[in-house]
N, C-alpha and C positions, 0 to 999 in steps of 0.2 A: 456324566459330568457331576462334580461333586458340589452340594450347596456350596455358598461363599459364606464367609463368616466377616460379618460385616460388625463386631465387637471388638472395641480398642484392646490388643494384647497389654499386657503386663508392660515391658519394653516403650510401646507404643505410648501408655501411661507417662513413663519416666521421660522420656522424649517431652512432652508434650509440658510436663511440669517444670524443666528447665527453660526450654523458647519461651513460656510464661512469664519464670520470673528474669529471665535478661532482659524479654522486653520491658517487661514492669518497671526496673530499672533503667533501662536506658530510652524507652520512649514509650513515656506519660505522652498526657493528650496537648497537654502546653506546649510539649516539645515538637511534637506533630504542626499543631498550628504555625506555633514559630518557624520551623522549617517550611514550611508550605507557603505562607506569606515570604520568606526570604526569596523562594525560586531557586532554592539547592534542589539541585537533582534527586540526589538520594545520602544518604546518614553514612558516613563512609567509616566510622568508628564503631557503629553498630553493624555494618554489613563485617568486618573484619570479627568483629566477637561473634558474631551468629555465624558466618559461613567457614572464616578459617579457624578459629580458636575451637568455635564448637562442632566442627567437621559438618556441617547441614548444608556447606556447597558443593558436596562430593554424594552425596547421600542415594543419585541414582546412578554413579558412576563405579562400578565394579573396583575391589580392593586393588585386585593387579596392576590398573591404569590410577592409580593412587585416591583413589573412594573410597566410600566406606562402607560401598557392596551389600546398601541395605535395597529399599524396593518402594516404590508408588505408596505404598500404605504408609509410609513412615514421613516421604516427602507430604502427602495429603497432612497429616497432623500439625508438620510447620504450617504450612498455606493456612491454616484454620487458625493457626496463634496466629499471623501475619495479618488476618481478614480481622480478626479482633484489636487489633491495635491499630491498620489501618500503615504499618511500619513504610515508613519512605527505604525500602532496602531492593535491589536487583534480582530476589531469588527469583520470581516468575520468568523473568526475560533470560536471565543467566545461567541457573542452576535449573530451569526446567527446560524454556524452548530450546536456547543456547547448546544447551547438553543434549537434549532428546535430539535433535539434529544430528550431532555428535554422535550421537550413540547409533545413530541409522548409516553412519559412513561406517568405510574399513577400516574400523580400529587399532588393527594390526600396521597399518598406517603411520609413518614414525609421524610425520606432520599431524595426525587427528591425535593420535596417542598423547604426543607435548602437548597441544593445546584440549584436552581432556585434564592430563594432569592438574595443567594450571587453572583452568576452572574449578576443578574438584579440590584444590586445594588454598582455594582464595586469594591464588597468588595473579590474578587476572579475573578479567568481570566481562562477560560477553555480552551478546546482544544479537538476536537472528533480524536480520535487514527486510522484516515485509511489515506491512499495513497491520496494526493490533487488532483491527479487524478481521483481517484473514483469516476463514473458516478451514478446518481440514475438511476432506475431500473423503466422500463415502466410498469404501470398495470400488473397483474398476473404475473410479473418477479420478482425473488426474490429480497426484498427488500433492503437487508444491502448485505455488501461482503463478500467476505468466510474469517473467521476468521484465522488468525496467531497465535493468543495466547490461550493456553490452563489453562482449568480452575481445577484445582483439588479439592477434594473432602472437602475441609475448605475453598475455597474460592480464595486459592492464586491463584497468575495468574503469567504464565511463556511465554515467547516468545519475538517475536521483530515485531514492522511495522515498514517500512522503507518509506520516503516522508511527514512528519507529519508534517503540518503546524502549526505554533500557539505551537508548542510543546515547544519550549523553551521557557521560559518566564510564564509558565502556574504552575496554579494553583493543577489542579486536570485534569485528563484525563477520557475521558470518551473511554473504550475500548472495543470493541466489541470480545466477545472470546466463546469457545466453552469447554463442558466439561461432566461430565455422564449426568447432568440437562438439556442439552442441549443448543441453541445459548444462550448467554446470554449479556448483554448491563452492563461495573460494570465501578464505579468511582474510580480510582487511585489518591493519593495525591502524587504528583513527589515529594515533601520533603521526601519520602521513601529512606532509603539506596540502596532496592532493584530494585528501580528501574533510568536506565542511558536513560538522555535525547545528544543523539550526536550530533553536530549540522553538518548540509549536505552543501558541496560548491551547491548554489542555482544560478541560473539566477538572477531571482529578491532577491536584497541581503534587500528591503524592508518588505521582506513575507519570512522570512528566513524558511527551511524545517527540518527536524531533526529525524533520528534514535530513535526510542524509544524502549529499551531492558528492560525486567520485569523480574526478577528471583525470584520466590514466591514471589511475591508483595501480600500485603493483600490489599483486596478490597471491597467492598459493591454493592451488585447486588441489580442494578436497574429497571430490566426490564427481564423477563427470556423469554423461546424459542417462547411463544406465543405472545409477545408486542417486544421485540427486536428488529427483523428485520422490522417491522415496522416504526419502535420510530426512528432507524438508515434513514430510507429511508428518513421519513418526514423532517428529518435535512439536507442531502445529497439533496434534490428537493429545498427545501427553499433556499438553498443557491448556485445552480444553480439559478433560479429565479433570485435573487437578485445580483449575480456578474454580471448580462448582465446588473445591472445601473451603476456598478463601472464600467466597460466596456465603459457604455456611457459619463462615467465622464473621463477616459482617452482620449477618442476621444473629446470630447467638449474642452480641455484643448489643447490638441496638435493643432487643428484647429483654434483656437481664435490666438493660441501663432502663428503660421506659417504665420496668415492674420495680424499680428500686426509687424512679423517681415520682411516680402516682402513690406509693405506701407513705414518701415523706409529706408530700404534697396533699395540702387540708384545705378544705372548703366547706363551710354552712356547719363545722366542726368536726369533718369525717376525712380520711382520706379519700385523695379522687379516685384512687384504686380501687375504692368499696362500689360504686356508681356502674350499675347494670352493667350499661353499654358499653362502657369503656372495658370491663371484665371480658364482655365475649369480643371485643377485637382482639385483646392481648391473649384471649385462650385461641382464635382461629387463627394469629401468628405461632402460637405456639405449635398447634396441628401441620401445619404448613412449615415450621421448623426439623418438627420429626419426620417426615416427609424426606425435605431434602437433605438430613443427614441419611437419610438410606441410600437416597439415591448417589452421594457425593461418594459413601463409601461403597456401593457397589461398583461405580465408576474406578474409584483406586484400587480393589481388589481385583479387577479385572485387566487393569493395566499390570500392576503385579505380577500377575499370576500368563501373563499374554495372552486371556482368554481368547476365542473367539467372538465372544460377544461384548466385548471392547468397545467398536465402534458405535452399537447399539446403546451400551448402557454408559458413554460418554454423553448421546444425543440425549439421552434421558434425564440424566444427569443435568445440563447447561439447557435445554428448555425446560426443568423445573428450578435450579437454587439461583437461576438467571433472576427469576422472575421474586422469589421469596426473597430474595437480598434488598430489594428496590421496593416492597412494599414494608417488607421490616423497618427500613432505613425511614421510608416514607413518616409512617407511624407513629416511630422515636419524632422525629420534626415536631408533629402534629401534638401529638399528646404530652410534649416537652409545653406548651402552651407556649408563652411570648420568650423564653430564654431556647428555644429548641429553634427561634428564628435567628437568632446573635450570631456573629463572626466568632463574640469569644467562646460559646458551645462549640464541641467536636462533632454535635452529631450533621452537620453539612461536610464535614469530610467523609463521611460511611454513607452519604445519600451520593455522595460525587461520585466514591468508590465503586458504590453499587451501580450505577445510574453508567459508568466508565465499564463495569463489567460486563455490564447487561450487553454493549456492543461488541466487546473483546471478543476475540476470535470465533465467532459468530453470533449471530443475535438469537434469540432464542424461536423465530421463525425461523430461520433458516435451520436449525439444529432438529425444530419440527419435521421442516422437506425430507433432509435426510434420513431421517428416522422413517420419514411414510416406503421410504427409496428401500431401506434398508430393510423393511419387513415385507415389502410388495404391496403396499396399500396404495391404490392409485388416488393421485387430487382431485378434488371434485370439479367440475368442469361446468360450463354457463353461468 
């Protein structure tokens, strides 16, 4: 097995300096806040420049099905400008779960095919129908969750999930439900009468969460009992993976801002930056910064590349930049002194963010379990 090379390419670079500056442009921290107190869902002017103008909605969807048939490394790089800015935009829910989902159906599929296209091409905004909590499932565990909504014998779909990221503001839902055919994976268009999207008081008012209730929704099975649970996992894994680089993009943000604000910041006529203590926190966040960019990019390099140790160094991944995101953020609060407590500071949206990730598709104990599951280390017991 060949090492991975966990070094931004060239490409990767140029990538990475444009999402910089459209966000730079289009969502400062003012505008964050402003939208966050308004309760808009998400930036629908910047999801249009980011995802269709600049192709980053299609980015793990193969050129053929109209992507731009790049790979996990290159989506990781958005997710880290996204974690840095903190962007109210859909790519986790839509252009990762939404699509990795997608991407576990039959392709060749004219129904996945269409709605693949119009993901990958910002011409529609998805959304996969389970709990943002929901963890992927380690080898031989089942792969999708146990379904809420029931499927009846035409197709329609009745029930509710409750925590649905991405859900407002979306296009079509991808649901996972159960029925005489068994599990099955079907696309819901929310312009249905029959079905209500509620929106949920959220922590992070960035990543807003939402109620989804279906009462005979009609709908289009995409994947039935023997590709379903599958098609779900592989969306649910990929987007574990790739939240430990938005992860790393909150930490790298809250850390830059904390060291830029102790060097302005003067007391007894010194910066407070100069002050012991305060030196070896912001050097043991930085320790713990390099850390979890190894581990976020061994996680995308592994998705990439379809390693086998994929599941492993996902687990590794999200119980460690889980945990460095939420004490970074923590930090920036603390060490901002009395303006890092203010509504009008950004740094309470990167503590919500983080603090919202930390639970996102599993918490970082659970992502521990698995990993013991995953090497054969048994839990300790009494």
């Amino acid at each position: 097995m060949s090492t991975p090379d966990l070094l931004y390419t060239e490409a990767e670079d140029d990538l990475r300096a444009a999402v910089r500056s459209l966000l730079t442009d289009h969502c400062p921290p003012a505008a964050v806040l402003s939208r966050a107190e308004s309760g808009r869902a998400y930036d629908g002017a910047l999801w249009r420049a980011l995802g269709a103008d600049m192709g980053a909605a299609g980015l793990l969807v193969p050129d053929k099905l109209g992507g731009q048939g790049a790979t996990a490394r290159e989506a990781a790089v958005v997710m880290e400008e996204l974690g840095r800015a903190v962007a109210p935009v859909p790519y986790l829910t839509s252009a990762v779960l939404a699509t990795g989902a997608l991407l576990g159906c039959d392709t060749g599929q004219d129904a996945v095919a269409r709605l693949l296209g119009a993901l990958a091409e910002g011409r529609a905004v998805g959304a996969l129908a389970v709990p943002l909590s929901t963890a992927p499932g380690a080898p031989g565990a089942p792969g999708a969750p146990a379904a809420t909504v029931r499927a009846d014998g035409d197709g329609a779909l009745s029930g509710q999930v409750s925590g649905v990221a991405g859900a407002a503001g979306a296009d079509v839902l991808l649901v996972p439900a159960a029925g005489a055919d068994g599990y099955g994976l079907y696309a819901v268009e929310t312009a249905e009468t029959s079905v209500s999207v509620e929106p949920l008081t959220s922590l992070d008012l960035t990543r807003p969460l939402a109620a989804v209730t279906l009462t005979g929704a009609p709908a289009r099975r995409l994947a039935g009992d023997d590709r379903a649970g599958a098609a779900i996992g592989r969306g649910l894994l990929t987007g574990a993976g790739l939240l430990a680089s938005e992860q790393l993009g909150v930490a790298e943000w809250c850390l830059t801002e904390t060291v830029r604000h102790t060097k302005e910041r003067h007391q007894f006529g010194r910066p407070v930056g100069s002050f012991q203590a305060l030196k070896h926190r912001m050097a043991t966040l930085w320790l713990e910064l390099v850390q979890a960019r190894a581990t976020a990019r061994y996680a995308a390099d592994a998705l990439a590349t379809d390693s086998p140790d994929t599941p492993v160094a996902v687990a590794v991944a999200q119980a460690h930049c889980a945990q460095v995101a939420v004490h970074a953020a923590e930090e920036c609060v603390q060490l901002h002194g009395g303006i890092g407590m203010t509504w009008e500071h950004p740094a309470h949206l990167y503590l919500k963010r983080a603090k919202s990730d930390e639970i996102a598709l599993g918490t970082p104990g659970r992502h521990r379990q698995t990993l013991a599951g995953l090497v054969d280390l048994a839990a300790p017991t009494g």
